[in-house]
One Martini backbone bead per residue (centre of mass of N, CA, C, O) as a GRO file, in nm:
protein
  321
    1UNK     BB    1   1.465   5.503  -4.127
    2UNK     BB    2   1.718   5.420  -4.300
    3UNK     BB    3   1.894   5.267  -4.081
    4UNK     BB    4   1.696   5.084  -4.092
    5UNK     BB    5   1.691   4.963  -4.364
    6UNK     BB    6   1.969   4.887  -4.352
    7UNK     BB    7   1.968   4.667  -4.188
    8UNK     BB    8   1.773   4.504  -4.300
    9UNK     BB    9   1.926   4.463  -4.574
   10UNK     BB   10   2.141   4.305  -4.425
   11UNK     BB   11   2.024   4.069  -4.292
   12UNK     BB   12   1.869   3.949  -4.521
   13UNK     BB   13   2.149   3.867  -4.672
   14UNK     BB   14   2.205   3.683  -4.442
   15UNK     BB   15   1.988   3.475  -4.476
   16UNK     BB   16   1.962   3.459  -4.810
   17UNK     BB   17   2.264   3.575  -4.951
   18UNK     BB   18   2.032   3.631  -5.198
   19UNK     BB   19   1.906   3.921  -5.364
   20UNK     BB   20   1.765   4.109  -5.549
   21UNK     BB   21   1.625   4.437  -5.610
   22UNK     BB   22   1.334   4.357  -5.642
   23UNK     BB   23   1.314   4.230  -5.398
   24UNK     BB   24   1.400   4.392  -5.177
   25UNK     BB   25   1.200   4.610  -5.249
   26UNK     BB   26   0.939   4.451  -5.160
   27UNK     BB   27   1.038   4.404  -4.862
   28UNK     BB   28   1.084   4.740  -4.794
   29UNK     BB   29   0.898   4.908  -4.963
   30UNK     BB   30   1.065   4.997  -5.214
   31UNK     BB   31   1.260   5.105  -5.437
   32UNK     BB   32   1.503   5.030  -5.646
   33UNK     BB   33   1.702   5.285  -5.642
   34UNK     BB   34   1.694   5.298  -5.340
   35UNK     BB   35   1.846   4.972  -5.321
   36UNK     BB   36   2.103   5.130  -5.495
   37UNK     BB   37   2.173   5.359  -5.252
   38UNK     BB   38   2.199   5.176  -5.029
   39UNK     BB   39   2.468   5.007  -5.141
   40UNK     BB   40   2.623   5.237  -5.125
   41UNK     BB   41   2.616   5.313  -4.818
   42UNK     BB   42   2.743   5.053  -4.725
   43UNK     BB   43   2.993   5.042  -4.889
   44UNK     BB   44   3.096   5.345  -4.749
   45UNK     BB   45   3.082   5.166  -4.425
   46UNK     BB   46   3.193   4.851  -4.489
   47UNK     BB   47   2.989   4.687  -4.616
   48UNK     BB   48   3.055   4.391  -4.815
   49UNK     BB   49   2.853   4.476  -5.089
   50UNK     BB   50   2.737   4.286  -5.382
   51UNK     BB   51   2.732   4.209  -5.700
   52UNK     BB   52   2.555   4.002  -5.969
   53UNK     BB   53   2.509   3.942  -6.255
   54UNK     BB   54   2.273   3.819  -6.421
   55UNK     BB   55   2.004   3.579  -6.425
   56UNK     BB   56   2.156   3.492  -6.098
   57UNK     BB   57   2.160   3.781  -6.003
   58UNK     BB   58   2.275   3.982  -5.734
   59UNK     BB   59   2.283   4.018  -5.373
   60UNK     BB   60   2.593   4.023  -5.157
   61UNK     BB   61   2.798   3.905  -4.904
   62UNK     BB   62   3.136   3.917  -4.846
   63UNK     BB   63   3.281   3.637  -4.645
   64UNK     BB   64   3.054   3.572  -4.464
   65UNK     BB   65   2.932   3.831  -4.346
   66UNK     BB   66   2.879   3.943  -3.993
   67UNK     BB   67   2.652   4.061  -3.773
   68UNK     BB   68   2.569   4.217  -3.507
   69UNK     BB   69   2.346   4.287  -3.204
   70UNK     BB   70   2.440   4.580  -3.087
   71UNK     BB   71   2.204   4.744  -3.203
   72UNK     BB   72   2.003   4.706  -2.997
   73UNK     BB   73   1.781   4.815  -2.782
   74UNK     BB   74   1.545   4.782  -2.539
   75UNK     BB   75   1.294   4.714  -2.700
   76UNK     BB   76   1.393   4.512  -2.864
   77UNK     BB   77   1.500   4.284  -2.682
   78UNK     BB   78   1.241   4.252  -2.567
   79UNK     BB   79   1.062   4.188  -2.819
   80UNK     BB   80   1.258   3.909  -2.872
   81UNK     BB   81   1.145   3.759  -2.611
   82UNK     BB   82   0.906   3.772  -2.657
   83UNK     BB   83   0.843   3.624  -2.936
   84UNK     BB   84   0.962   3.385  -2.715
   85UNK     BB   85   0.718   3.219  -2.589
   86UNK     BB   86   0.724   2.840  -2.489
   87UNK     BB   87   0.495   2.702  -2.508
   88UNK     BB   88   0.432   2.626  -2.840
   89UNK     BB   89   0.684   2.481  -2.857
   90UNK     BB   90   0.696   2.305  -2.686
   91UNK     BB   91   0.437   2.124  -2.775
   92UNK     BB   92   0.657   2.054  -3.021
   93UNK     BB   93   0.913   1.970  -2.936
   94UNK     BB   94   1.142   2.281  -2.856
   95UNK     BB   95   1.218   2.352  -2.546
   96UNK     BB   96   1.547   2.302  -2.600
   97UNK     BB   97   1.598   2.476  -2.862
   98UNK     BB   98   1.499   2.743  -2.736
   99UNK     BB   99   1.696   2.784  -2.513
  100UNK     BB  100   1.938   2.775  -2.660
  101UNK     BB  101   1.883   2.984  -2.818
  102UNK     BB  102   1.858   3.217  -2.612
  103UNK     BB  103   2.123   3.204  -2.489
  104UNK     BB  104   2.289   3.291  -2.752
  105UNK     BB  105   2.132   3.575  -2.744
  106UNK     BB  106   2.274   3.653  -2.476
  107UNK     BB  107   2.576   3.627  -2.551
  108UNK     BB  108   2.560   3.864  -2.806
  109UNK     BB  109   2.488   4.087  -2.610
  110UNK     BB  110   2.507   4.314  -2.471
  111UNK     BB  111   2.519   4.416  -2.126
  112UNK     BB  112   2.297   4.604  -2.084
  113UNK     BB  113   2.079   4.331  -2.230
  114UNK     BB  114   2.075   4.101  -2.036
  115UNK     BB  115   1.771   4.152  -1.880
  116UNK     BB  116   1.565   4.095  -2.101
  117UNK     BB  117   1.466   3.819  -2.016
  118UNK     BB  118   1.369   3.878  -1.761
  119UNK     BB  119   1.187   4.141  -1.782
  120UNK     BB  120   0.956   3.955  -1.938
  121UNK     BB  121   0.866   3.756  -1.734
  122UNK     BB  122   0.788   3.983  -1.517
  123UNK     BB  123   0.578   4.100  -1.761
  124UNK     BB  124   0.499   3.824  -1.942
  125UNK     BB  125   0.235   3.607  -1.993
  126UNK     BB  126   0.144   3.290  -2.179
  127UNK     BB  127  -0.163   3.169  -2.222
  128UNK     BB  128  -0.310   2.964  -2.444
  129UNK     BB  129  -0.528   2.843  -2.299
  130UNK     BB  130  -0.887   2.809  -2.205
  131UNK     BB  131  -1.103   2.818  -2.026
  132UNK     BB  132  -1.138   2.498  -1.908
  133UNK     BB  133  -0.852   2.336  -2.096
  134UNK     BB  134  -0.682   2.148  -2.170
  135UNK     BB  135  -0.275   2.159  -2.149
  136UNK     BB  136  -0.221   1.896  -2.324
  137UNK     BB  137  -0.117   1.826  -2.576
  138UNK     BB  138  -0.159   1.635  -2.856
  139UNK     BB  139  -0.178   1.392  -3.046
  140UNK     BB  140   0.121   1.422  -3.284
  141UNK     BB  141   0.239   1.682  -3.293
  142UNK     BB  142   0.545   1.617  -3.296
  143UNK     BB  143   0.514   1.475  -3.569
  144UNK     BB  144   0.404   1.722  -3.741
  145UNK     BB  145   0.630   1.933  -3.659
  146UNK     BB  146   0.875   1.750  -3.828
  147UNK     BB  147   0.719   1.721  -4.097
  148UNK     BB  148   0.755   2.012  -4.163
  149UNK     BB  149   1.034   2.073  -4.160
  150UNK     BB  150   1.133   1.854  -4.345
  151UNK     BB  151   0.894   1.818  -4.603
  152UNK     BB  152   0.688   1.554  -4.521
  153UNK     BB  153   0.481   1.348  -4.566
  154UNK     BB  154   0.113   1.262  -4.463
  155UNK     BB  155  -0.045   1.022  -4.313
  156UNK     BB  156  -0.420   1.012  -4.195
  157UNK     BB  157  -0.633   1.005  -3.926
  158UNK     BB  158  -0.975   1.137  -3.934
  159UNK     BB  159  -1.219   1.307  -3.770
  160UNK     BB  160  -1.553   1.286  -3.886
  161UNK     BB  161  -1.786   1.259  -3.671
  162UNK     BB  162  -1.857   0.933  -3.750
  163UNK     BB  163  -1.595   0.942  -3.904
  164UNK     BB  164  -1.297   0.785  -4.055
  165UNK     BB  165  -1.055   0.909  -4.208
  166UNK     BB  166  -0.817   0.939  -4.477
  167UNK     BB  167  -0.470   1.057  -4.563
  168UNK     BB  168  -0.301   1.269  -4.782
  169UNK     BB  169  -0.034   1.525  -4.709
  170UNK     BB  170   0.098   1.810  -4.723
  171UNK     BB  171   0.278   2.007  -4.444
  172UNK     BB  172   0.282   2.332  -4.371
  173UNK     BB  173   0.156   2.385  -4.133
  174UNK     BB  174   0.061   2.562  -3.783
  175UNK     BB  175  -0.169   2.620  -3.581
  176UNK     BB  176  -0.235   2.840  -3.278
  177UNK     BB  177  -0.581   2.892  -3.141
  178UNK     BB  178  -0.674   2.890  -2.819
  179UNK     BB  179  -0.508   2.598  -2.743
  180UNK     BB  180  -0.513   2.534  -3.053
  181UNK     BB  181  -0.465   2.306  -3.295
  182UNK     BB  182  -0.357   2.316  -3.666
  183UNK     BB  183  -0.307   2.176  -4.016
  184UNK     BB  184  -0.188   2.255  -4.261
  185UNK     BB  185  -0.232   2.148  -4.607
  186UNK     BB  186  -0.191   2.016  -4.882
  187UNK     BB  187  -0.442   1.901  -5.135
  188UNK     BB  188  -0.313   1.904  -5.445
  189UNK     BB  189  -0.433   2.236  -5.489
  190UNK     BB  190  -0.491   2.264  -5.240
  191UNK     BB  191  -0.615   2.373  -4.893
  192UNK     BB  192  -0.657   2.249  -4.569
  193UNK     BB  193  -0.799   2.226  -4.237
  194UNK     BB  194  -0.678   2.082  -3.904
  195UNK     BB  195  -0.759   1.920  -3.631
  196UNK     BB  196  -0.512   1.740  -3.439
  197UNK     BB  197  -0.760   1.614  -3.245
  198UNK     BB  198  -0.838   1.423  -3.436
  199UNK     BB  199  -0.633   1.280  -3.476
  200UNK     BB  200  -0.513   0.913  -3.464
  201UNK     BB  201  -0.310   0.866  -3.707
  202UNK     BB  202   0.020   0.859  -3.780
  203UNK     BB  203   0.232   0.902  -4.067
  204UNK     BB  204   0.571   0.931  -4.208
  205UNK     BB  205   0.716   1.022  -4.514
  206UNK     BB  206   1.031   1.003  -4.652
  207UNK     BB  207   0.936   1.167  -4.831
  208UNK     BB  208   0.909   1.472  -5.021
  209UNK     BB  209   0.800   1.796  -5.074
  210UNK     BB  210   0.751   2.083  -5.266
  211UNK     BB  211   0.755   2.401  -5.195
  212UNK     BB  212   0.534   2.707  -5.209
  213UNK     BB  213   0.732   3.021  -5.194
  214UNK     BB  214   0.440   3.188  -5.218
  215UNK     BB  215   0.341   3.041  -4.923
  216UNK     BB  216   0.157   3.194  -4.663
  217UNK     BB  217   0.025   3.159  -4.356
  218UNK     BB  218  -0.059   3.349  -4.201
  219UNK     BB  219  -0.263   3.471  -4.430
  220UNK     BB  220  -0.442   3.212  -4.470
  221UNK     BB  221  -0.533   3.236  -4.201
  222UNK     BB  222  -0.681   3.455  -4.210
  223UNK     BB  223  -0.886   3.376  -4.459
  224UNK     BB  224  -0.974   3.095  -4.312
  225UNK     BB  225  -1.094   3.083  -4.042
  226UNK     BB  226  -1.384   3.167  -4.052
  227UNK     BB  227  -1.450   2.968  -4.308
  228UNK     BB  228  -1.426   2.731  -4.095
  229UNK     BB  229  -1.598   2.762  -3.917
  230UNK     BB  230  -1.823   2.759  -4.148
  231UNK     BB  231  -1.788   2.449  -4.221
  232UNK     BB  232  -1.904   2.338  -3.929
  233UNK     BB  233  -2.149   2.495  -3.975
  234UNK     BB  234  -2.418   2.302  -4.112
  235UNK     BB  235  -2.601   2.355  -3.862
  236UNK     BB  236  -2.964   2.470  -3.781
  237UNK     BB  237  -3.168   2.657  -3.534
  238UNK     BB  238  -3.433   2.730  -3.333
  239UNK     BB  239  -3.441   3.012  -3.099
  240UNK     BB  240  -3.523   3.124  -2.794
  241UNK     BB  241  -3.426   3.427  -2.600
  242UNK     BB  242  -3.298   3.622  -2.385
  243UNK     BB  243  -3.118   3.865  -2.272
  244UNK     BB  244  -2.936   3.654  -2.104
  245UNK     BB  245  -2.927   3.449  -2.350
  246UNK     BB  246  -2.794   3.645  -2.554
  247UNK     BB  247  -2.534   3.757  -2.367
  248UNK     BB  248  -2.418   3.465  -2.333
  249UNK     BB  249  -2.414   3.340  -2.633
  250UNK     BB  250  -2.122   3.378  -2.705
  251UNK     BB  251  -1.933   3.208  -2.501
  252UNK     BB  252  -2.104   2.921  -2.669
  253UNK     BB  253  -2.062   3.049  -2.954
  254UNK     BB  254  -1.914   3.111  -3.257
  255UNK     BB  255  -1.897   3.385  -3.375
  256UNK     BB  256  -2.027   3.393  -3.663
  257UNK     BB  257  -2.291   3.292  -3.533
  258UNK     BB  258  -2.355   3.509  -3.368
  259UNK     BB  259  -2.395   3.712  -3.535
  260UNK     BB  260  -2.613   3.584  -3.715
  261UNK     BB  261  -2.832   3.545  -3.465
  262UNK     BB  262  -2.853   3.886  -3.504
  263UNK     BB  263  -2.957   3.891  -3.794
  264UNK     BB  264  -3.217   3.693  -3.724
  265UNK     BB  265  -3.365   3.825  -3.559
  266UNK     BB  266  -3.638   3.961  -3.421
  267UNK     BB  267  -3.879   4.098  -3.189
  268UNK     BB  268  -3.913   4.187  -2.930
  269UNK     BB  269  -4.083   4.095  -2.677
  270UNK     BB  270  -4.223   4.194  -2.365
  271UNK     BB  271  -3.951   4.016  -2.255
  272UNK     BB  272  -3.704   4.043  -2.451
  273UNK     BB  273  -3.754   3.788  -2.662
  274UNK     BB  274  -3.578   3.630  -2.967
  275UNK     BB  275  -3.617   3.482  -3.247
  276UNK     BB  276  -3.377   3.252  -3.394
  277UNK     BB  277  -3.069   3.143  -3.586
  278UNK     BB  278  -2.861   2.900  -3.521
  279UNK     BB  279  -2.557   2.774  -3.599
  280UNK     BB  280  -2.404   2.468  -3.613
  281UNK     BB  281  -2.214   2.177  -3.597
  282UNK     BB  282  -2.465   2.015  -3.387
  283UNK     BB  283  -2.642   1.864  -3.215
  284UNK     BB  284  -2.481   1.813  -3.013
  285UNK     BB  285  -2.340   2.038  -2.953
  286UNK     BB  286  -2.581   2.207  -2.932
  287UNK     BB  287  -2.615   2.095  -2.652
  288UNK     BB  288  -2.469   2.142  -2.484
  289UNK     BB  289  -2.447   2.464  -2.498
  290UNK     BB  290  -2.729   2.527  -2.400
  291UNK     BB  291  -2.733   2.395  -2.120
  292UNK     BB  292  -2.572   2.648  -2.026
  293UNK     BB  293  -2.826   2.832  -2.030
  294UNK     BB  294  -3.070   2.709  -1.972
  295UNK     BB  295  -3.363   2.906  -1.888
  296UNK     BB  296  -3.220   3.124  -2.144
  297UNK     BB  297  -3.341   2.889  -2.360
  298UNK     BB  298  -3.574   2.777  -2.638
  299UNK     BB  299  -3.609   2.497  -2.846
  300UNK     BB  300  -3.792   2.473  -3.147
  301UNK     BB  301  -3.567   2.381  -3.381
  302UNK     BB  302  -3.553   2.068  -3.349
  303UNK     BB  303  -3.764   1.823  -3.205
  304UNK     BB  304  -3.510   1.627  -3.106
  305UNK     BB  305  -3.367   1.835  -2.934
  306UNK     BB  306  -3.575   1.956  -2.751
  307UNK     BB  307  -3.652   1.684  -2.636
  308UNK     BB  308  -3.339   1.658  -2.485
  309UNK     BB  309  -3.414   1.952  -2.322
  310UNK     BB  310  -3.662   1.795  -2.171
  311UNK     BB  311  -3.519   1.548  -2.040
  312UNK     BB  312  -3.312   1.737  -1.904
  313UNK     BB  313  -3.542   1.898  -1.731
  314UNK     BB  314  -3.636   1.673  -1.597
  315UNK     BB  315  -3.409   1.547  -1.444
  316UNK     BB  316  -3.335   1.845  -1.293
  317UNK     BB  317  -3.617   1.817  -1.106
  318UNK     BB  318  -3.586   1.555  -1.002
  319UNK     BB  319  -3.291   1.637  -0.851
  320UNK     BB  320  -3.428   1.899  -0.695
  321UNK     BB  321  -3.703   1.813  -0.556
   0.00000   0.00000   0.00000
């Protein structure tokens, strides 16, 4: 457990330059003075860590001082590959910078360790996108992801319904999603999230933006992905159920939704249907979606959505009759 935490405090140091010992305590989760017993046994194993006094001071490697990787195990080499299946990097035009950074990191490998990355790819695929959607990126990804990189401002035109808004935001990140892209933003004092595939035109503007360094993405998205989702539902609809699809209606509908429509459920009748609110992002949407459910779900409200599922199921009996 040392060895890994002392490790980890050598790459932080090489990675950050300087950090003091109150961030090392935060990042290893341990306390200030186990962090200064580390550096003590650092410098006594030959690692030449310094300290530097006063309000800018902090830990450092002495003359650029780099480690190898000599020290990864057989599960470390593999699992270092697999973080690295470079589907969504492709989709952002990194598909060469890519390989160029495998090359490296296998030419520093031990030998004995260098058949990771073939070992990964005979044994772990990742398909980013969801059965029956198309897999070329949307169009402006690659342009939205140098401008993360940059910390570059961007224009944008942006579908929301029947309107095309315009944007300015700061680009703080991507999230690949069920091989949906999304970018997180700031705009103002907060924070929105974007759908990428509906961004119509992007300007990338030369200025930069002052990012904040203790934004995280992950976190965020962790937070706010249900919520967004729930921003979306904002159309409600009345419908019955067979059992059939009741447990059809998961594949067809976002789990909040889901969710929600078991727990607004009332009592199956005789037949083991049951009448429930099922949240949707529009009529429209839901329309599609229910389509797919066929004869075992009955739209009661609203009577506009009904009318279009009754003139769809004529059009099926006579296209059948």
């Amino acid at each position: 457990m040392r060895a890994a935490r002392l490790i980890s405090l050598v790459l932080l140091l090489q990675n950050r330059e300087s950090m003091t010992g109150a961030e090392l305590a935060r990042e290893l989760e341990v306390s200030e003075r186990t962090i200064y017993r580390d550096v003590l046994a650092l410098g006594a194993a030959g690692i030449p860590v310094y300290a530097d006094r006063g309000r800018a001071g902090g830990y450092r490697l002495l003359g650029g001082y780099r480690t190898r990787l000599t020290g990864l195990s057989r599960d470390e080499a593999d699992a270092l590959f697999l973080s690295g299946l470079p589907g969504p990097a492709g989709e952002m035009g990194l598909a060469e910078v890519v390989a160029t950074a495998r090359l490296k990191v296998l030419a520093a490998l031990p030998s004995g360790l260098r058949d990771a990355s073939t070992r990964v790819e005979r044994r772990f695929h990742l398909d980013v996108p969801g059965w029956f959607r198309e897999k070329d990126p949307p169009s402006w990804l690659a342009e939205l992801a140098e401008a993360v990189w940059q910390d570059r401002t961007v224009e944008f035109r942006y579908r929301r319904r029947e309107q095309e808004l315009a944007r300015t935001v700061e680009p703080y990140g991507l999230v690949c999603k069920g091989g949906g892209w999304y970018l997180v933003a700031r705009v103002g004092a907060g924070y929105r999230t974007y759908r990428v595939d509906r961004i119509t035109e992007v300007t990338v503007r030369p200025e930069t933006f002052t990012r904040d360094d203790s934004f995280e993405l992950a976190g965020y998205w962790s937070s706010q992905a249900e919520k967004f989702v729930r921003e979306m539902l904002r159309d409600e609809i009345t419908v019955r159920l067979s059992p059939a699809g009741r447990y059809a209606l998961r594949y067809v509908a976002e789990p909040p939704a889901v969710r929600e429509a078991e727990a607004n459920a009332g009592e199956p009748d005789e037949r083991g249907w049951v009448v429930t609110r099922l949240p949707v992002e529009s009529p429209d949407v839901a329309y599609g979606q229910l389509l797919s459910l066929g004869p075992e779900v009955e739209v009661l409200e609203p009577p506009e959505l009904r009318a279009r599922l009754v003139t769809a199921a004529h059009r099926l009996a006579e296209l059948y009759a």
